[in-house]
PDB file of N, CA, C and O in Angstrom:
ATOM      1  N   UNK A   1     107.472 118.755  94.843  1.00  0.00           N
ATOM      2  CA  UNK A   1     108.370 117.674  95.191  1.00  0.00           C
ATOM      3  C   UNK A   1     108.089 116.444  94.335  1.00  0.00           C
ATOM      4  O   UNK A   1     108.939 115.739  93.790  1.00  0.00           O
ATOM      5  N   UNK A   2     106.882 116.307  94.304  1.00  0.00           N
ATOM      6  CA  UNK A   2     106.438 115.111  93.218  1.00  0.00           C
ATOM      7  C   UNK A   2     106.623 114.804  91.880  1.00  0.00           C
ATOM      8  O   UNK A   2     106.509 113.695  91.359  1.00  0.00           O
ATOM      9  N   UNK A   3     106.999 116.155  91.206  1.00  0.00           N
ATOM     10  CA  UNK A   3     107.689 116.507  89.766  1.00  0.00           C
ATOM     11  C   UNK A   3     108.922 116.688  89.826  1.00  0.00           C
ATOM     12  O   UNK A   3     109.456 116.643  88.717  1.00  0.00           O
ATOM     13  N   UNK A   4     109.741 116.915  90.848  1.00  0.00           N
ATOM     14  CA  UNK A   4     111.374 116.933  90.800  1.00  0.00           C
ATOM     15  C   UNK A   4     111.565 115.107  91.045  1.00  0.00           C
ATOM     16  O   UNK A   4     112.404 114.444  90.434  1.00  0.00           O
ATOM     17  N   UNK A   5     110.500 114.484  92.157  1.00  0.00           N
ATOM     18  CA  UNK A   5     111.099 112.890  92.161  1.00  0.00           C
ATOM     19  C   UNK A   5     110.958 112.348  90.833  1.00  0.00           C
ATOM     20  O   UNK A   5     111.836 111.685  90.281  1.00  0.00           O
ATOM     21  N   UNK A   6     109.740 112.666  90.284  1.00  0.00           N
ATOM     22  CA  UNK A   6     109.595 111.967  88.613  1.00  0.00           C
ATOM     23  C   UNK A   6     110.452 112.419  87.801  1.00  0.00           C
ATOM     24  O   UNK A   6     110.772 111.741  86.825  1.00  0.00           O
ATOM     25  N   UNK A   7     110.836 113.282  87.965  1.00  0.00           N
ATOM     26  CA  UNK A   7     111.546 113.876  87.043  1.00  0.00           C
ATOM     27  C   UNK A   7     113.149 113.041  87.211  1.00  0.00           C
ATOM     28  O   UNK A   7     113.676 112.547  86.214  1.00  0.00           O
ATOM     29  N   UNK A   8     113.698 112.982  88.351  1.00  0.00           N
ATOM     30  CA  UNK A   8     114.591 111.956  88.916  1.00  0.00           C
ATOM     31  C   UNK A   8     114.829 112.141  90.146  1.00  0.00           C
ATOM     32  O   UNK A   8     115.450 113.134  90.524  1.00  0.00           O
ATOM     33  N   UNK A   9     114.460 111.388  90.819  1.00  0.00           N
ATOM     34  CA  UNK A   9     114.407 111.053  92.305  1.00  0.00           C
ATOM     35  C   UNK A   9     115.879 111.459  92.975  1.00  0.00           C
ATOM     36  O   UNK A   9     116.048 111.716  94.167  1.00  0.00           O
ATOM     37  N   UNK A  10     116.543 111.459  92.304  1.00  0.00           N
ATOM     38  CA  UNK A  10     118.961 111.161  92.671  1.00  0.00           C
ATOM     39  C   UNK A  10     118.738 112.844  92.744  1.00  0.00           C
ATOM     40  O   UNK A  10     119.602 113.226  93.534  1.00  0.00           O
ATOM     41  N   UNK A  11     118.138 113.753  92.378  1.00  0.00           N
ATOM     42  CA  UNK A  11     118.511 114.743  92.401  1.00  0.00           C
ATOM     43  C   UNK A  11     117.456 115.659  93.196  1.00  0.00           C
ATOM     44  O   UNK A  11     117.967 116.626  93.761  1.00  0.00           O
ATOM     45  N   UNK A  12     116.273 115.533  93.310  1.00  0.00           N
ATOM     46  CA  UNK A  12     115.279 115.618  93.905  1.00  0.00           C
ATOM     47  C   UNK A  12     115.343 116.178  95.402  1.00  0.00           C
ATOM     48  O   UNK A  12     114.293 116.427  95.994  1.00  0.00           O
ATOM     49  N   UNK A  13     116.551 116.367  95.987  1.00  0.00           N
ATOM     50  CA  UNK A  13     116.337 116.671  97.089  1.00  0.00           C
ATOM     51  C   UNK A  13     116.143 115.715  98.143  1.00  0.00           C
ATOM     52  O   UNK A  13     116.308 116.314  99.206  1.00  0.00           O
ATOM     53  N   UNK A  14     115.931 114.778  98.296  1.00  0.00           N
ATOM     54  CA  UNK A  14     115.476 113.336  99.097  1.00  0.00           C
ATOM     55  C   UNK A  14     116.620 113.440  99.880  1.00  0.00           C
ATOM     56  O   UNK A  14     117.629 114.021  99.483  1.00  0.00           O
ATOM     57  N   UNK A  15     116.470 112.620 101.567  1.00  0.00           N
ATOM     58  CA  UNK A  15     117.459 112.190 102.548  1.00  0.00           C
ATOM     59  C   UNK A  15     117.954 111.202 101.837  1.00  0.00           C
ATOM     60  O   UNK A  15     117.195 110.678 101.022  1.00  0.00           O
ATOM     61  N   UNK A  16     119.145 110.771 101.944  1.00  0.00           N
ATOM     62  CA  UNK A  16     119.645 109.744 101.604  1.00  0.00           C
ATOM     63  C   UNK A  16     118.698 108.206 101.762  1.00  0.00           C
ATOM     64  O   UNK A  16     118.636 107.323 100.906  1.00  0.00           O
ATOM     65  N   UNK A  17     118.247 108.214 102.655  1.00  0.00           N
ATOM     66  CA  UNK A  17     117.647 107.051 103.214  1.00  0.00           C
ATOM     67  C   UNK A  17     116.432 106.905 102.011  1.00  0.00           C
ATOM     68  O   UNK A  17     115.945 105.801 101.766  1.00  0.00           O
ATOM     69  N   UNK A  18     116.201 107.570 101.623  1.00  0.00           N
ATOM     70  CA  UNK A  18     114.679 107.507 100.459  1.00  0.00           C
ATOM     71  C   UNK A  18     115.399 107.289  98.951  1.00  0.00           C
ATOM     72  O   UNK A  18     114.977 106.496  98.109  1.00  0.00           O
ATOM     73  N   UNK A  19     116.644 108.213  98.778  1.00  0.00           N
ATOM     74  CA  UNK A  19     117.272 107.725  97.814  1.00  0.00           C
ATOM     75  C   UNK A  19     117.743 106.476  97.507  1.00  0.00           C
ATOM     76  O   UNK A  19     117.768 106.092  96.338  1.00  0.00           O
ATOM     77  N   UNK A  20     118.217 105.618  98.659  1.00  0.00           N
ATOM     78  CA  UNK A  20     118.558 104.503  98.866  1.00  0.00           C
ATOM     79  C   UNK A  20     117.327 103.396  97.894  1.00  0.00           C
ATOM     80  O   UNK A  20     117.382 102.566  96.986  1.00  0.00           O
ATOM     81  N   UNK A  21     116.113 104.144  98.926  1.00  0.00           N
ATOM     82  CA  UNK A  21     115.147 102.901  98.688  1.00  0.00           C
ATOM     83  C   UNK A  21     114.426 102.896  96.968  1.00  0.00           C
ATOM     84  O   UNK A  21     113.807 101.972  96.440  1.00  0.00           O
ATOM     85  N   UNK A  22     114.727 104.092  96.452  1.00  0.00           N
ATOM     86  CA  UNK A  22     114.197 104.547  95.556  1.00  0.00           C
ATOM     87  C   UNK A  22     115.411 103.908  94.501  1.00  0.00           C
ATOM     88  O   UNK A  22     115.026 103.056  93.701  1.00  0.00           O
ATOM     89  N   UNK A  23     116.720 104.264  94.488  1.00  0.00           N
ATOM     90  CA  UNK A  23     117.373 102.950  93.936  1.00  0.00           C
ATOM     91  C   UNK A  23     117.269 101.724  93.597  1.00  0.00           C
ATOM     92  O   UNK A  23     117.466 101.165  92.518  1.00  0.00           O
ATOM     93  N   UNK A  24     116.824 101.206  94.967  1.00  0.00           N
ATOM     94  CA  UNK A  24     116.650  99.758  95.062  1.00  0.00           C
ATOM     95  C   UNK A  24     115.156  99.378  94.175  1.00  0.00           C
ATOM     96  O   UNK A  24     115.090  98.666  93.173  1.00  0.00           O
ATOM     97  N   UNK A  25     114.525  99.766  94.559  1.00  0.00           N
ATOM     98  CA  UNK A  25     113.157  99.964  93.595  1.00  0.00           C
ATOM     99  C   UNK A  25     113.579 100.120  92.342  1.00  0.00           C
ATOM    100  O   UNK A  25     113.446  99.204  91.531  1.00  0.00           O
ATOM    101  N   UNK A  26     114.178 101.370  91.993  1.00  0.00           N
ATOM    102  CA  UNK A  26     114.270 101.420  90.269  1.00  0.00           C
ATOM    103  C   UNK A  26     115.177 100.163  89.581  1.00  0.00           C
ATOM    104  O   UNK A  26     114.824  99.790  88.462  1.00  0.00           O
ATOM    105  N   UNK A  27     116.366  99.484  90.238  1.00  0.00           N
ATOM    106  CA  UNK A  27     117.181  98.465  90.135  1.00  0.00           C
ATOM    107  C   UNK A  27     116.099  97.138  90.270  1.00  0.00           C
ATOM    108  O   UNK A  27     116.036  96.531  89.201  1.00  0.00           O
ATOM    109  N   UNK A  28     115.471  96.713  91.053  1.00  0.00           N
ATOM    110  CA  UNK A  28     114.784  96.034  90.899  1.00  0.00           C
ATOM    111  C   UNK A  28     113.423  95.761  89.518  1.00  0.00           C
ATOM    112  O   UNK A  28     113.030  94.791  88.870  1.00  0.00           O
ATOM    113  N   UNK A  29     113.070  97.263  89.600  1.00  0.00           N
ATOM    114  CA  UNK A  29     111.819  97.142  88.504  1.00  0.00           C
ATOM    115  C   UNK A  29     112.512  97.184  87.104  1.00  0.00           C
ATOM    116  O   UNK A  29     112.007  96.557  86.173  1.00  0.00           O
ATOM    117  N   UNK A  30     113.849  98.029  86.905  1.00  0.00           N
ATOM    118  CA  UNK A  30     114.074  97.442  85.279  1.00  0.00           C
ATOM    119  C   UNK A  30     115.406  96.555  85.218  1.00  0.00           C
ATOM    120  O   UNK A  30     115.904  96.565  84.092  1.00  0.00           O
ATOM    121  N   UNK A  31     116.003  95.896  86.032  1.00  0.00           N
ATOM    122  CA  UNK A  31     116.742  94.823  86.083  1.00  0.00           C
ATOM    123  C   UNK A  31     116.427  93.855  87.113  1.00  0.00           C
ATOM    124  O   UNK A  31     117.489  93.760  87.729  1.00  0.00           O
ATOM    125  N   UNK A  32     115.509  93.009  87.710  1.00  0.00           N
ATOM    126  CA  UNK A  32     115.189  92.418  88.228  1.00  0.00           C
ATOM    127  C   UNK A  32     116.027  91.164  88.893  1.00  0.00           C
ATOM    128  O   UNK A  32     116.104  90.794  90.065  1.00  0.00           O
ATOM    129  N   UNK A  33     116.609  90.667  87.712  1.00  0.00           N
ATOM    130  CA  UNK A  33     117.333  89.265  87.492  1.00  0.00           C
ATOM    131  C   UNK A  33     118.614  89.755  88.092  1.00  0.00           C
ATOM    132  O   UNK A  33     119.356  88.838  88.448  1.00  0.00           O
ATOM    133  N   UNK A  34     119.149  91.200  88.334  1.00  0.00           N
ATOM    134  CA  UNK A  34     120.605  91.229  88.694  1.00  0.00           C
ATOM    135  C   UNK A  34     120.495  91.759  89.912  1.00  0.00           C
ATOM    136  O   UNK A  34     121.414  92.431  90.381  1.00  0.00           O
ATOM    137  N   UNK A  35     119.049  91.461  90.761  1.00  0.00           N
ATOM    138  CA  UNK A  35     119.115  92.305  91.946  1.00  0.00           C
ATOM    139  C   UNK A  35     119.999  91.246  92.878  1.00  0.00           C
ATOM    140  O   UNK A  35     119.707  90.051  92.852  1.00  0.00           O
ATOM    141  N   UNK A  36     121.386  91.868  93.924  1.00  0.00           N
ATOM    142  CA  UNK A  36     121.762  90.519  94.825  1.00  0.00           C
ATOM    143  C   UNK A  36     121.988  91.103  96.310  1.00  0.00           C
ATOM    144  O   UNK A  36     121.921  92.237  96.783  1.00  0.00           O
ATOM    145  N   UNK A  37     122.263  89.923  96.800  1.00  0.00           N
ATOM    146  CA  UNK A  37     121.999  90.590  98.200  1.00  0.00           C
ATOM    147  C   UNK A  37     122.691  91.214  98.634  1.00  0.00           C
ATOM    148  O   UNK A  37     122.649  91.217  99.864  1.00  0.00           O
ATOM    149  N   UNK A  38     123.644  92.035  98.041  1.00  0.00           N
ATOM    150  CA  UNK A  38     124.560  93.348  98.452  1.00  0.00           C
ATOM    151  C   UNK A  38     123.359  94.718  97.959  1.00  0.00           C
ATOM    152  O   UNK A  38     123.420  95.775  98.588  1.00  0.00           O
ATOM    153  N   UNK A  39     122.471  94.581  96.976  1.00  0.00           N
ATOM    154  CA  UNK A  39     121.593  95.095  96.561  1.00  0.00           C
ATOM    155  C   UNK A  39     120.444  95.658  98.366  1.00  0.00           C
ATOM    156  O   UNK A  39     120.259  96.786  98.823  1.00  0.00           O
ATOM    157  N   UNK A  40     119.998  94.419  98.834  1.00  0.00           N
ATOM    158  CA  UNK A  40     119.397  94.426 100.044  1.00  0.00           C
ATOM    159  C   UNK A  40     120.558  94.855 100.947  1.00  0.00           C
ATOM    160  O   UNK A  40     119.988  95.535 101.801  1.00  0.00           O
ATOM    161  N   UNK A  41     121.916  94.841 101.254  1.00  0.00           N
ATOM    162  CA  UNK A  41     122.328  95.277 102.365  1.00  0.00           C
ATOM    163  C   UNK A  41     122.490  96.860 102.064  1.00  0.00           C
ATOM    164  O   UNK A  41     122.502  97.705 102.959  1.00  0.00           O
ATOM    165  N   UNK A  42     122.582  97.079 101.015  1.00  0.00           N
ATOM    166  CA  UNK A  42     122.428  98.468 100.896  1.00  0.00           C
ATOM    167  C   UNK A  42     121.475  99.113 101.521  1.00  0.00           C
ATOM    168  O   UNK A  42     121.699 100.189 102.076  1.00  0.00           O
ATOM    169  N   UNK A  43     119.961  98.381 101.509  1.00  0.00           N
ATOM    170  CA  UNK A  43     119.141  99.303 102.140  1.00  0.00           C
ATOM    171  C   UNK A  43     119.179  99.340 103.970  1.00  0.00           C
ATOM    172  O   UNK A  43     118.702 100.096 104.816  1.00  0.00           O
ATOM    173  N   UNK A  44     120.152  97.894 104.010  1.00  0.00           N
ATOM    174  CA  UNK A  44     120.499  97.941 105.760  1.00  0.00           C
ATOM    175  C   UNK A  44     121.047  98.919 106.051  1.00  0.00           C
ATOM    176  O   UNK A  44     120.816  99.605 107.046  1.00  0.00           O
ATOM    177  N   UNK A  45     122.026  99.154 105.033  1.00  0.00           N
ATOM    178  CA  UNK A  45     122.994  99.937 105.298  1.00  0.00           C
ATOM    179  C   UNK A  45     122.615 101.875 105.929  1.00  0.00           C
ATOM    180  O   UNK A  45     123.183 102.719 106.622  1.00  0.00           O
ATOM    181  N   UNK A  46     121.077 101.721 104.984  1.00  0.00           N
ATOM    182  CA  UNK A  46     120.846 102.871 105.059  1.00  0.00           C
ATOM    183  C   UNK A  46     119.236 102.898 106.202  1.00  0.00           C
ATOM    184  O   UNK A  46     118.348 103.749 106.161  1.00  0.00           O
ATOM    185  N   UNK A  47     119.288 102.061 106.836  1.00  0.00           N
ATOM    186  CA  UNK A  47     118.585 101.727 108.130  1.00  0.00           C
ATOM    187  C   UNK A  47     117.537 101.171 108.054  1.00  0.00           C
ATOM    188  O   UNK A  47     116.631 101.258 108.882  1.00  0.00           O
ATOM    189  N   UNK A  48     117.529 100.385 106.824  1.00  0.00           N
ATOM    190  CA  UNK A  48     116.229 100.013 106.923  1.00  0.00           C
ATOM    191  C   UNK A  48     116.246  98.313 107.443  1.00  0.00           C
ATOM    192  O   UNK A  48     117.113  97.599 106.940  1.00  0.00           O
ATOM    193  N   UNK A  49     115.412  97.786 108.310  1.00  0.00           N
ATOM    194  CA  UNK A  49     115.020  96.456 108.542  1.00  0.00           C
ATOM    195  C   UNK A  49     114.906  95.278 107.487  1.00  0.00           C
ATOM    196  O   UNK A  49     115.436  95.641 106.438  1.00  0.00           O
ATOM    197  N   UNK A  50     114.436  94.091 107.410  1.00  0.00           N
ATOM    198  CA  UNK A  50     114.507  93.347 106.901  1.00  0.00           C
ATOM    199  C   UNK A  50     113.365  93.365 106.415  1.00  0.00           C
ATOM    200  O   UNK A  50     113.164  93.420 105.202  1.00  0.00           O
ATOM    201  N   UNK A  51     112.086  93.304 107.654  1.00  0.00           N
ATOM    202  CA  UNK A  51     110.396  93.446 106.745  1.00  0.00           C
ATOM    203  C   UNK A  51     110.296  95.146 106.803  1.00  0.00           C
ATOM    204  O   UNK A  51     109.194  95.560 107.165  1.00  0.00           O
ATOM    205  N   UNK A  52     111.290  96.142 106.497  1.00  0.00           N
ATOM    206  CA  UNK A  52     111.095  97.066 105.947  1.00  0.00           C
ATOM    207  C   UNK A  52     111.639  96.423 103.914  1.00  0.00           C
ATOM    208  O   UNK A  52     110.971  96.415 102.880  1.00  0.00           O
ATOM    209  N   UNK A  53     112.400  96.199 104.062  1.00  0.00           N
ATOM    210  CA  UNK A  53     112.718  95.493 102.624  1.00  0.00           C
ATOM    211  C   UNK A  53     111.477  94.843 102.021  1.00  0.00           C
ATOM    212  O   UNK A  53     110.954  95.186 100.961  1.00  0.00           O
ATOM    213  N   UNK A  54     111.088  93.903 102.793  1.00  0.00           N
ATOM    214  CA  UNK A  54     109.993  92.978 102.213  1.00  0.00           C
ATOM    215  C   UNK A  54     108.880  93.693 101.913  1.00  0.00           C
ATOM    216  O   UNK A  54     108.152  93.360 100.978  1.00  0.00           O
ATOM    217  N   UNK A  55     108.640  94.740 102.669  1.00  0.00           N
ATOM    218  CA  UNK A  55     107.418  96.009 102.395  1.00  0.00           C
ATOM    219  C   UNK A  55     107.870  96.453 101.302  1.00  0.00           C
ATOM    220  O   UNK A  55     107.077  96.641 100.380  1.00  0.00           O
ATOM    221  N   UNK A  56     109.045  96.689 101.161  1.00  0.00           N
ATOM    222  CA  UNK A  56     109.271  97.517 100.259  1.00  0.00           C
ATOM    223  C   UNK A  56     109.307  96.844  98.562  1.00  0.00           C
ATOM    224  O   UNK A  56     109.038  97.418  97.506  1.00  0.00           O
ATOM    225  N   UNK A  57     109.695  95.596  98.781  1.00  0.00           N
ATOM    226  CA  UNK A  57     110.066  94.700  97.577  1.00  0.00           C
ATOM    227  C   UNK A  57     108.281  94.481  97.116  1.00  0.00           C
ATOM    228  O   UNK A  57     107.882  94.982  96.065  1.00  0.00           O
ATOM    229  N   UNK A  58     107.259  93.634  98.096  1.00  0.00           N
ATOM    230  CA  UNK A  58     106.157  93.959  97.695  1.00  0.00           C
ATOM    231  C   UNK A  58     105.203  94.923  97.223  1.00  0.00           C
ATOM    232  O   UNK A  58     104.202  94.739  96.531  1.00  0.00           O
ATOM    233  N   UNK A  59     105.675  95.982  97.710  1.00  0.00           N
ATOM    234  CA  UNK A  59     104.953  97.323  96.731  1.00  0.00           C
ATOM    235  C   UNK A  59     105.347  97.342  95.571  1.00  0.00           C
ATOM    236  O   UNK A  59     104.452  97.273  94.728  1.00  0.00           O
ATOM    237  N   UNK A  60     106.381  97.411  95.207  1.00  0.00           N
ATOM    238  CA  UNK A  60     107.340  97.645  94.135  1.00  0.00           C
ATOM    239  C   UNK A  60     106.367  96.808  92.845  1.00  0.00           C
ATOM    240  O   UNK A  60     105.654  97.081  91.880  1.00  0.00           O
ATOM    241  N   UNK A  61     106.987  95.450  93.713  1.00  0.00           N
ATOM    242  CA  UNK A  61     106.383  94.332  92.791  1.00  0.00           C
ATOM    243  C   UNK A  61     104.744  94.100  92.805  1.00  0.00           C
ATOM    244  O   UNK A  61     104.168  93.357  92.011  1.00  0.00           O
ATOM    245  N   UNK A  62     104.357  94.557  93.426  1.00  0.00           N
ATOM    246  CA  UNK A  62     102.312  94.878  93.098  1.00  0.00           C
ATOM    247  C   UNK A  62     102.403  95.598  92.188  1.00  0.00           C
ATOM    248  O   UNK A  62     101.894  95.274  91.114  1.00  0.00           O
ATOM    249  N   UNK A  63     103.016  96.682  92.324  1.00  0.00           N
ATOM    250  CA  UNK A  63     102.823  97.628  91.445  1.00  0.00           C
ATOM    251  C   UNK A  63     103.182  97.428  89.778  1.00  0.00           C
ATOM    252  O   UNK A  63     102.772  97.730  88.657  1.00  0.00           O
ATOM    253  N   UNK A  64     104.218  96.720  90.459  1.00  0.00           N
ATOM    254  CA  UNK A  64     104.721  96.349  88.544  1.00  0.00           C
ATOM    255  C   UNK A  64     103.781  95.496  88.097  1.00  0.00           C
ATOM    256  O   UNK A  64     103.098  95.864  87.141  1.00  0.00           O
ATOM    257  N   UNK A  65     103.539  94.132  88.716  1.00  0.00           N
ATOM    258  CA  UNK A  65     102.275  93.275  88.498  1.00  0.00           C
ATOM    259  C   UNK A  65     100.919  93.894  87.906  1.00  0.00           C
ATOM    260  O   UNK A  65     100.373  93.523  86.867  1.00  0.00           O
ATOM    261  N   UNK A  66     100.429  95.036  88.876  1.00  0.00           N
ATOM    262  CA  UNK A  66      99.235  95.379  88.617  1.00  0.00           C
ATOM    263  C   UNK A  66      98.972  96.250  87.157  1.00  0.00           C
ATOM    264  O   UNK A  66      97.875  96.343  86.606  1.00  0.00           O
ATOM    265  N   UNK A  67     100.444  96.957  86.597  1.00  0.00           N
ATOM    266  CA  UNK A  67     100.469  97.719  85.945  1.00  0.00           C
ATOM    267  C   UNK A  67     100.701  96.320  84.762  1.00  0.00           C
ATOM    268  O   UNK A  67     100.284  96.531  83.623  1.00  0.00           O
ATOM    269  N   UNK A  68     101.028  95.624  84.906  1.00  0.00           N
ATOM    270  CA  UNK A  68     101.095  94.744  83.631  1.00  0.00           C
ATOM    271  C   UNK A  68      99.868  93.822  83.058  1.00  0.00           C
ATOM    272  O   UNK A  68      99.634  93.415  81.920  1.00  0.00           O
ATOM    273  N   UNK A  69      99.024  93.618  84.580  1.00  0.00           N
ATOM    274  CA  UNK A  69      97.904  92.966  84.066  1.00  0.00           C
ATOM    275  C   UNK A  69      96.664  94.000  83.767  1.00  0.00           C
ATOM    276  O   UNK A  69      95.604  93.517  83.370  1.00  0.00           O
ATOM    277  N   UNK A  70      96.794  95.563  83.973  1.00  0.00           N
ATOM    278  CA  UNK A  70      95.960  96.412  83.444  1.00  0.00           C
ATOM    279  C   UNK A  70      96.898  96.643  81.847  1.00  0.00           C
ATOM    280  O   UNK A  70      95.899  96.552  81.134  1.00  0.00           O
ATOM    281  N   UNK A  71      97.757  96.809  81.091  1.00  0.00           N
ATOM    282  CA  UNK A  71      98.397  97.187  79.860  1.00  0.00           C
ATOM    283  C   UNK A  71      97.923  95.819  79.442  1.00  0.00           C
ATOM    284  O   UNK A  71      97.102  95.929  78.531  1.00  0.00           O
ATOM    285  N   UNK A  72      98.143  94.614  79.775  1.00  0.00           N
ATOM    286  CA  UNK A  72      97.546  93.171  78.934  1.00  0.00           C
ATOM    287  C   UNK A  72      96.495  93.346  78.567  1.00  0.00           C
ATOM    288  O   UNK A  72      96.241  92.875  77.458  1.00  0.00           O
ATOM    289  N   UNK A  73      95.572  93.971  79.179  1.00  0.00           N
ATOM    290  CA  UNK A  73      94.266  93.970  79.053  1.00  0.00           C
ATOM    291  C   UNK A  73      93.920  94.884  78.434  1.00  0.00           C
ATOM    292  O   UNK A  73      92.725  94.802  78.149  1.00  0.00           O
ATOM    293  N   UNK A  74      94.553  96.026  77.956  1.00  0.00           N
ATOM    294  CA  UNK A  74      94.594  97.428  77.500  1.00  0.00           C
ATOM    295  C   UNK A  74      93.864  98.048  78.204  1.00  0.00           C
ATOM    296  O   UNK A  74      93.018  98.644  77.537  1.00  0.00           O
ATOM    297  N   UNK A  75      93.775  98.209  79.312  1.00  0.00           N
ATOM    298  CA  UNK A  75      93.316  99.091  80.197  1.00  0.00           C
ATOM    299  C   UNK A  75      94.085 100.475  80.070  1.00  0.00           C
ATOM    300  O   UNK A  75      95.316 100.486  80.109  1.00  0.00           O
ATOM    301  N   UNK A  76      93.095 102.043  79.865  1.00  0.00           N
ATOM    302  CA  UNK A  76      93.770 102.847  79.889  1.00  0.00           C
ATOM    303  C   UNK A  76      93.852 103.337  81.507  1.00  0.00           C
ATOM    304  O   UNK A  76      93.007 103.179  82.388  1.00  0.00           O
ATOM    305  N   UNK A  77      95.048 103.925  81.570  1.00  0.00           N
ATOM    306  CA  UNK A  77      95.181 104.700  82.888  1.00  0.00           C
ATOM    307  C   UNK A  77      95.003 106.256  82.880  1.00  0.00           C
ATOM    308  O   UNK A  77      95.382 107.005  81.980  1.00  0.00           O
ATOM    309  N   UNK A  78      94.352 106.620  84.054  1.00  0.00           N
ATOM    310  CA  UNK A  78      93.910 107.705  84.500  1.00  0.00           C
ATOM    311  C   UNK A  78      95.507 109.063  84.045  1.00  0.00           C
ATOM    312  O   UNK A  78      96.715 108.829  84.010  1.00  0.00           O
ATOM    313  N   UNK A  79      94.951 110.030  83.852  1.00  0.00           N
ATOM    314  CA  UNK A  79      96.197 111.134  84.126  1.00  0.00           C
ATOM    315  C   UNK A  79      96.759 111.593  85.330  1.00  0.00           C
ATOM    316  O   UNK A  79      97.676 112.414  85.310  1.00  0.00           O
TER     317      UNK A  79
END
């Protein structure tokens, strides 16, 4: 399951509800600046809460963070 989501998550088999969030995540991490709040009602739409969003927006964004201040630094990453 973990190589069909990497591979692309939209096709992967996922409930809708994970596809949703997995959207919103990928829309956020490589267009950031065009995320709007029809972007967030989408994930209402697909049941998620408000500090389910905010959970979700903070992982996202740790993750992108953390991965940028380990590549600044040239930190290699594990396989």
């Amino acid at each position: 399951m973990a190589a069909r989501i990497e591979a692309d998550y939209a096709t992967a088999g996922l409930e809708p509800r994970r596809r949703a969030m997995l959207r919103y995540v990928d829309r956020l991490t490589r267009t950031p600046a065009q995320i709007t709040e029809s972007d967030a009602a989408s994930l209402r739409d697909a049941g998620f809460a408000d500090s389910d969003i905010l959970a979700i927006v903070e992982v996202a964004s740790y993750y992108a963070y953390s991965n940028r201040i380990a590549n600044g630094l040239g930190v290699e990453m594990e396989e």
